[in-house]
N, C-alpha and C positions, 0 to 999 in steps of 0.2 A: 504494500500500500504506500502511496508516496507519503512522505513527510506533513505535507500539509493539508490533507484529504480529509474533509469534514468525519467525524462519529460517526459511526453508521447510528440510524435509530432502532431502539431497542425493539426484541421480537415482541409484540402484544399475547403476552402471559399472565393478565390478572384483571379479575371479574371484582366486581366494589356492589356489594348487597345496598341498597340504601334505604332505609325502609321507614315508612310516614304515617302519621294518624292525626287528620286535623290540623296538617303542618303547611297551611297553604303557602306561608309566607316565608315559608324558606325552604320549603322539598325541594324546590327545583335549583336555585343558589345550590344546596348540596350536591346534587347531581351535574351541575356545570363545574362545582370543585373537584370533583373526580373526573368527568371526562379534561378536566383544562391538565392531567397529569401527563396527557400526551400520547402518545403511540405504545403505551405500554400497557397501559389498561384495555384490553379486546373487549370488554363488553361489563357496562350498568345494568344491573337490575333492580329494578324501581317496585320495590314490595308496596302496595296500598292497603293500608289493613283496615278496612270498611268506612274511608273516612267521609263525614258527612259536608265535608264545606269544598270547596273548587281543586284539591289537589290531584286527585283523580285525572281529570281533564285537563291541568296542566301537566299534570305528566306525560298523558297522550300528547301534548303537543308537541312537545319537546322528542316523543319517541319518534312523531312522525318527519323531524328537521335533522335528527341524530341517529343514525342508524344503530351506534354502540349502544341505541339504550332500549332494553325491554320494559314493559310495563307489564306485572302482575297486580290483576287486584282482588284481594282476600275477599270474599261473600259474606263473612263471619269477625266481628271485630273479633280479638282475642284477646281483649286486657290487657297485652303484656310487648313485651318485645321479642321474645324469646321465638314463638311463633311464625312471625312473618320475617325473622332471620333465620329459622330452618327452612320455608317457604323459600324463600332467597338461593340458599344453600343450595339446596335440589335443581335449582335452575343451571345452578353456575357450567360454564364448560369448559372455563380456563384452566390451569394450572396451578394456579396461584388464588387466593380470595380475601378480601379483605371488608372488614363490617361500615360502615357508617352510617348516622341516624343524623333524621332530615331535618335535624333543626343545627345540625354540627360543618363544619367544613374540613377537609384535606387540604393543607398549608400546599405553594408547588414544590415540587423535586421531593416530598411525601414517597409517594409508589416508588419512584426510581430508587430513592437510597433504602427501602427494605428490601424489595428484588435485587439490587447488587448486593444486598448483604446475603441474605438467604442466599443465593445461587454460587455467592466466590466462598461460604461456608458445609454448603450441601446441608442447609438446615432446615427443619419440615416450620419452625417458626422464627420468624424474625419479628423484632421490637423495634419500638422508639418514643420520645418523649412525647407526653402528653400535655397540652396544654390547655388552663382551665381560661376561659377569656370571658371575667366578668359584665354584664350588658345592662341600664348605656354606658357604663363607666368605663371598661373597658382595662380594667386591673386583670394582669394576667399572671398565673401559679401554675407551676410547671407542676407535674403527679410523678411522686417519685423521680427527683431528681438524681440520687446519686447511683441509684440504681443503673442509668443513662449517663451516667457522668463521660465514660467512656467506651469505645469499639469492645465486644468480648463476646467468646462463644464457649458455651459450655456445650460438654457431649453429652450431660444430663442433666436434670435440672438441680440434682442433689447438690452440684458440684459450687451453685448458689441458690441457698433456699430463701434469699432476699427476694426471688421470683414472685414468689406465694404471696406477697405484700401489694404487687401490682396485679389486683383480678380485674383490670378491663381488657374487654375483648376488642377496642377499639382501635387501638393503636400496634396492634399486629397484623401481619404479614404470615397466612398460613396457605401449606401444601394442601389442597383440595382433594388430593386422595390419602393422604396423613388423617385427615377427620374424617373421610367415608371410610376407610380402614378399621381404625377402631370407634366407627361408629358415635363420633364425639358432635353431641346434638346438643341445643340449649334445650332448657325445659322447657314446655310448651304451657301456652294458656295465660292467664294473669298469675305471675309466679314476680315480685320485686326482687330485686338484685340477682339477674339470673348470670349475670358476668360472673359472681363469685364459684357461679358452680359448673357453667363451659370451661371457667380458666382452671378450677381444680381437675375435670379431667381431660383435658390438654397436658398438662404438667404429670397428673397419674399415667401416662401413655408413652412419658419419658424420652420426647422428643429431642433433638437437637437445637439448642438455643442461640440462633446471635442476637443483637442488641450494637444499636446505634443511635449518636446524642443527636441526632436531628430531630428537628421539633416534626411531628410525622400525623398529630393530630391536633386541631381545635375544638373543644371543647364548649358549647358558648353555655352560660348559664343567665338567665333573665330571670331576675329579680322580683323585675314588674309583671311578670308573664301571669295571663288568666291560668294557666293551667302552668303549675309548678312541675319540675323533673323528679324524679322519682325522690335524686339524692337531697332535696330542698327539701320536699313533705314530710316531714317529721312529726306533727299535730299530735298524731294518735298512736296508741298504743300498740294497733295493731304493726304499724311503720317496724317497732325496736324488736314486733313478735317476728316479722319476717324476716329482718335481718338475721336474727338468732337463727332460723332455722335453715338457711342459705349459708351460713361461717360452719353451721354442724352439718347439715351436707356434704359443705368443702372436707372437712375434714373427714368425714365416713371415706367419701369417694377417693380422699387417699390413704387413707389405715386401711380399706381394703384392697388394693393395689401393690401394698406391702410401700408404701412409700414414707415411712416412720418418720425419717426425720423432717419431711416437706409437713406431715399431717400437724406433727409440734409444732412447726413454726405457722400452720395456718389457726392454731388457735395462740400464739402469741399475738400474732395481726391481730383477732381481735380482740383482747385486749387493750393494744397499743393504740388501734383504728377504732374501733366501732364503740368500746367500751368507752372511749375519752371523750370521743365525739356527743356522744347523748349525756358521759356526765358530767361535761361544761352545761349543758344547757338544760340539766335537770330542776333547779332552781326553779329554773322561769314556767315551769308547768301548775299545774293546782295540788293538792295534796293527794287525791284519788289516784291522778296519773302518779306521779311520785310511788305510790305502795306500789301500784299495779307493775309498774320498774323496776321496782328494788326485787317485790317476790318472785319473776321472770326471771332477772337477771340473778337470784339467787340460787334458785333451779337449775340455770343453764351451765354457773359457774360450779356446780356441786359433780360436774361431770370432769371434771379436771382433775387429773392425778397428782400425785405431789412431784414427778419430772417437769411435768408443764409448771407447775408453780415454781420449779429451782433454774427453768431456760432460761429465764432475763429477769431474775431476783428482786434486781434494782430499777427496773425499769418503771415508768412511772402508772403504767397502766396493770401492772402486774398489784404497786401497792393498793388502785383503786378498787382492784377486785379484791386483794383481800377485805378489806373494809367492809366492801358491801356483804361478802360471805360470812364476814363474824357478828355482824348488826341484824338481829332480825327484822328490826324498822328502820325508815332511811332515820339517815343523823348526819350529822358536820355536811352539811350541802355543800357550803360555801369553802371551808374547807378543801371536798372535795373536785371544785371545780376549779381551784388555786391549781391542781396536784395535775389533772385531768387537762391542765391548758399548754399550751406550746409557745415557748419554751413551760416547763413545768417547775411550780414554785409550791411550796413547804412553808405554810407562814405560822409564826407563832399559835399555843403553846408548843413548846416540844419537851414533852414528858419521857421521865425512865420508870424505869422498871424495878421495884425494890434491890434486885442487884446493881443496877445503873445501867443498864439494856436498854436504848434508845427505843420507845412502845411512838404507837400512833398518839391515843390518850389514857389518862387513865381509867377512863368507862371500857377501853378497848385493848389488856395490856399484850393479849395475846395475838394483835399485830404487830410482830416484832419489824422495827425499823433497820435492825444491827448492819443488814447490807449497804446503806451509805455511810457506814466506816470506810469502808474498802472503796466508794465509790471514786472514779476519778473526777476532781475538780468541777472542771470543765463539763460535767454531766452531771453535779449535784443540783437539784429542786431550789437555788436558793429564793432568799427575797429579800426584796427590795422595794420599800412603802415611797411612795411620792407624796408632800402635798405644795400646792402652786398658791402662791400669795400674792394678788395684783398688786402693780404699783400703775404710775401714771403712765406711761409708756414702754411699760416693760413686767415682770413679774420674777417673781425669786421661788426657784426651785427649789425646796427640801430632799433630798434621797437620804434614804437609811438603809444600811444593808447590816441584815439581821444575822446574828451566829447560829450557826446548824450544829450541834450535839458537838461544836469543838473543831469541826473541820475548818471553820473559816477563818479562826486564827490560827489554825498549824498550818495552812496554805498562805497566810502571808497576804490581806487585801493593800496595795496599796494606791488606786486610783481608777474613779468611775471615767469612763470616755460617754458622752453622752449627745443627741442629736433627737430633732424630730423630722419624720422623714413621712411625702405625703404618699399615702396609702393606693392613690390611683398612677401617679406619673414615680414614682421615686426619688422625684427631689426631695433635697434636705433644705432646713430654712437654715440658712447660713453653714459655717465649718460644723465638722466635729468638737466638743468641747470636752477638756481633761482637765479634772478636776480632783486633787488628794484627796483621802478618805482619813477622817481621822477619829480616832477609838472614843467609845465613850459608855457608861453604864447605860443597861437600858431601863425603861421607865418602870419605875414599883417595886415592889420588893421580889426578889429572885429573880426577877425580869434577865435575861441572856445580854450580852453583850449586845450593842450594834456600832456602825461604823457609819460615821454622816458628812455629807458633805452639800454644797449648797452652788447652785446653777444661774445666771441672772436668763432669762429667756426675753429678748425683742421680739417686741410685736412687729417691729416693720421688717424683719426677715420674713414674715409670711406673704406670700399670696395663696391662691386658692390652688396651687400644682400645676400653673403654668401661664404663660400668657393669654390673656383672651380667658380662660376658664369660665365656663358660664354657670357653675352650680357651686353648691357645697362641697369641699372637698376634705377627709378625717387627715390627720397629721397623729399617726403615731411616737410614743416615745422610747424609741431605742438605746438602751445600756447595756454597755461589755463593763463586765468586774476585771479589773487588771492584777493580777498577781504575783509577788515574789516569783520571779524564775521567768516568767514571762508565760506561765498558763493566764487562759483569758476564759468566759463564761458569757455567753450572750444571754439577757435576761429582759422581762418587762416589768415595767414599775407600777407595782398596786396603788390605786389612792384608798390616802392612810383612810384608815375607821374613824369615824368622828372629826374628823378636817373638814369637811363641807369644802362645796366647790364653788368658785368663784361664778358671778354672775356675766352673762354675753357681755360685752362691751364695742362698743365701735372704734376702731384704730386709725391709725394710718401706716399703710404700706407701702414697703420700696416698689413693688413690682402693678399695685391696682390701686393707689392713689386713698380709697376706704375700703377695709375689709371688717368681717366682723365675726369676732373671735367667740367661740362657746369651747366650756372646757366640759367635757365629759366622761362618763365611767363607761368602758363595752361591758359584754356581757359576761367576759369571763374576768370584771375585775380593773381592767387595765385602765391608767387614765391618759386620755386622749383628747386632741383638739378636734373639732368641725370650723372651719373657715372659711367664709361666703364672703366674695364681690361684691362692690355697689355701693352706689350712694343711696339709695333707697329703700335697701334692710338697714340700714346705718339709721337711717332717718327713721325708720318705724322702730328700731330702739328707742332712739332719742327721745320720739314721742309719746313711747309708753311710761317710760324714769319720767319728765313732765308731769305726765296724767297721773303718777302713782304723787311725786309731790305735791299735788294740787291739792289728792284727794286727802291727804295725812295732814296739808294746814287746813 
């Protein structure tokens, strides 16, 4: 071939399922995202699972302009997804097959870089990153990152059972006679979180794995959307009953496969994942849901042998389930949701155990903490209480970082690095700031040591995360603990108990001339800005502080 002879274009090896319900407004954008992959994808298949609004017939339009696209459509809704992606499956006649769902998009060079991996690996499944892409905001969270960090191929999946952590079926790349082989179907019907239990056996079948850091899927999640995605709807109790019975599926489907050590690490996942997840946000429910929670989750967790409780000792979702397993009724919510959050923080009391055994509390002594003795640093639960003082133009940051059973002073704190960084664009409002930490008793009697140091925060470093910004934008508070030796600790700052938080006020900004600052608590704790543009919120401040002094003289 001469030297400068274009690429040949790649053989069309790969069929893309796409499958829709009521998704007028984006099936077909999806299906344009996968034919725009180029010459390598030989043929769409446009599953319609009974939808009642215009999808249907723009898909026919589209099948009749494009010839790579077939149009299937289901007679019978099916609830679910699982369904009209085996639907799909059955059609396929490529080589290659890959899932997408019609409210989602394929980034380009997607197909291309899983088929070059697969095929220069001889792998029946190829990966790649997934990306979650918040809407209208448009804040994007990659899913499992490090897992994707880098090129790798395993000849089984034993050989990384960080696999079992990524159960979407969306962002792979599979051999289409690899699953008619063994037979690897999703559940069928309205069955929630059916990914968990395709990817367990995919993984139970012990195929050949590569894995590549291209971002290879889009994810969109709408916020505002009349009908939420499965992973959003959480209301009801049924929501935490189905997951439980999809994580123990996963896991039957590989204890019977003989797949021991994948089947442990798929009930660590949930733990780490699904158990953190609902008890961050167990709090915000009413007390009925609350029991209904705990005694499920009690059940579920009594199925756990004492190896699964010794895989990740220390891990933070490992301590949640002990708790919930030794309390017959919930207790320490908040507590819990401290422990349960990302990064994950341990906030006062911390009680021993008449020998001096670091316990959870005293009502609970036989959850022994003793594993963050040993823990390293840089993976200890610590905390760290924020509270914010306004002044006229600016505000004074409190941070306290609290001692944990003795580690925090044999680690050596000597400096918070501190920054708020906004939550949609990733600007920071101004530098990093570093600031000494210095020792001091903590408040009341036997109170633990803590370590404080104090922030000036400008309001005119804000704008609302970028030029132009036309909404509210949150501005989280980010702190790394700096340590003797040079270990460090990424951490979030609780607002303190009993500080109260300061009231909106109107500023002035480098970047929007008036913005207007509200400081806030999320929901797992952390205190956070919201910062809105305009002379016009500014001014309906102004004019309510007026109305309220008019009303008081």
């Amino acid at each position: 071939m001469p030297p400068h002879s274009p690429r040949p274009a790649p053989a069309p090896q790969v069929g893309v399922v796409v499958i829709g319900h009521n998704d007028a407004a984006h099936v077909t954008t999806a299906v344009r995202s996968a034919l725009a992959q180029g010459p390598v994808v030989r043929e769409v298949v446009a599953v319609d699972d009974c939808s009642t609004d215009d999808s249907a017939e723009l898909l026919a339009r589209l099948a009749v302009a494009e010839p790579r696209v077939r149009l299937v459509r289901r007679r019978v809704d099916s609830g679910g997804c699982g369904s009209p992606r085996n639907t799909g499956l059955d059609r396929v006649t490529s080589p290659y097959v890959m899932f997408l769902d019609g409210t989602d998009v394929l980034p380009p060079g997607a197909v291309d870089a899983l088929l070059t991996a697969a095929a220069g690996a001889g792998s029946q499944v190829a990966g790649g990153l997934c990306v979650r892409r918040e809407l209208p905001e448009g804040r994007e969270v990659p899913w499992e990152a490090t897992l994707y960090a880098a090129r790798a191929v395993y000849e089984r999946p034993a050989q990384r059972p960080r696999l079992v952590h990524d159960t979407l079926c969306v962002n792979k790349l599979y051999r289409t006679e690899f699953l008619r082989e063994h037979g690897i179907r999703f559940p069928e019907g309205r069955f929630p979180y059916e990914d968990l239990v395709f990817s367990a056996r995919v993984l139970a079948a012990g195929p050949r794995v590569a894995l590549v850091p291209d971002p290879v899927y889009v994810r969109h999640v709408r916020h505002c959307a009349d009908r939420p995605s499965t992973s959003l709807d959480r209301a009801g109790i049924a929501d935490w009953r189905a997951r439980m019975e999809a994580s123990r599926a996963a896991y039957e489907i590989l204890l019977g496969a003989g797949r021991k050590e994948l089947a442990r690490e798929a009930r660590a996942r949930f733990l780490d994942h699904e158990l953190r997840m609902y008890a961050r946000e167990l709090g915000l429910h009413e007390a009925p849901y609350q029991r209904a929670w705990w005694a499920l989750t009690r059940a579920h967790l009594a199925e756990y042998d004492a190896p699964d409780w010794e895989h990740h000792p220390t891990a933070p979702g490992c301590l949640v389930g002990r708790v919930v397993l030794a309390s017959p009724e919930p207790r320490d919510l908040p507590r819990i949701r401290d422990l349960a959050s990302r990064p994950a923080r341990l906030l006062p009391p911390y009680a021993h155990a008449p020998d001096g055994t670091p316990v959870w509390s005293a009502a609970l002594p036989q959850v022994t903490l003793e594993p963050l003795l040993t823990r390293p640093v840089r993976l200890l639960p610590l905390a760290v209480d924020a509270e914010l003082r306004p002044r006229a133009r600016a505000a004074l940051l409190r941070l306290r970082l609290h001692e944990l059973y003795g580690r925090v002073a044999q680690a050596g704190p000597e400096a918070l690095e501190v920054e708020w960084r906004c939550r949609v664009t990733g600007r920071t409002a101004g530098p990093r700031t570093t600031v000494g930490l210095v020792a001091s008793a903590g408040e009341g009697e036997g109170a633990a040591r803590v370590w404080a140091a104090e922030v000036t925060v400008r309001w005119a470093a804000f704008g609302a995360g970028g030029a132009g910004a036309p909404r509210a934008r949150a501005w989280d508070l980010r702190v790394r603990v700096r340590f003797r030796g040079g270990a460090c600790r990424e951490v979030t700052a609780q607002a303190r108990a009993g500080a109260g938080l300061p009231r909106r006020r109107a500023v002035m900004s480098a970047r929007h001339a008036v913005v207007l600052v509200q400081p806030y608590t999320t929901h797992s704790g952390a205190l956070a800005l919201r910062v809105t543009p305009g002379l016009p919120r500014a001014m309906s401040v102004a004019r309510d502080r007026l109305r309220r002094l008019l009303h008081c003289h």
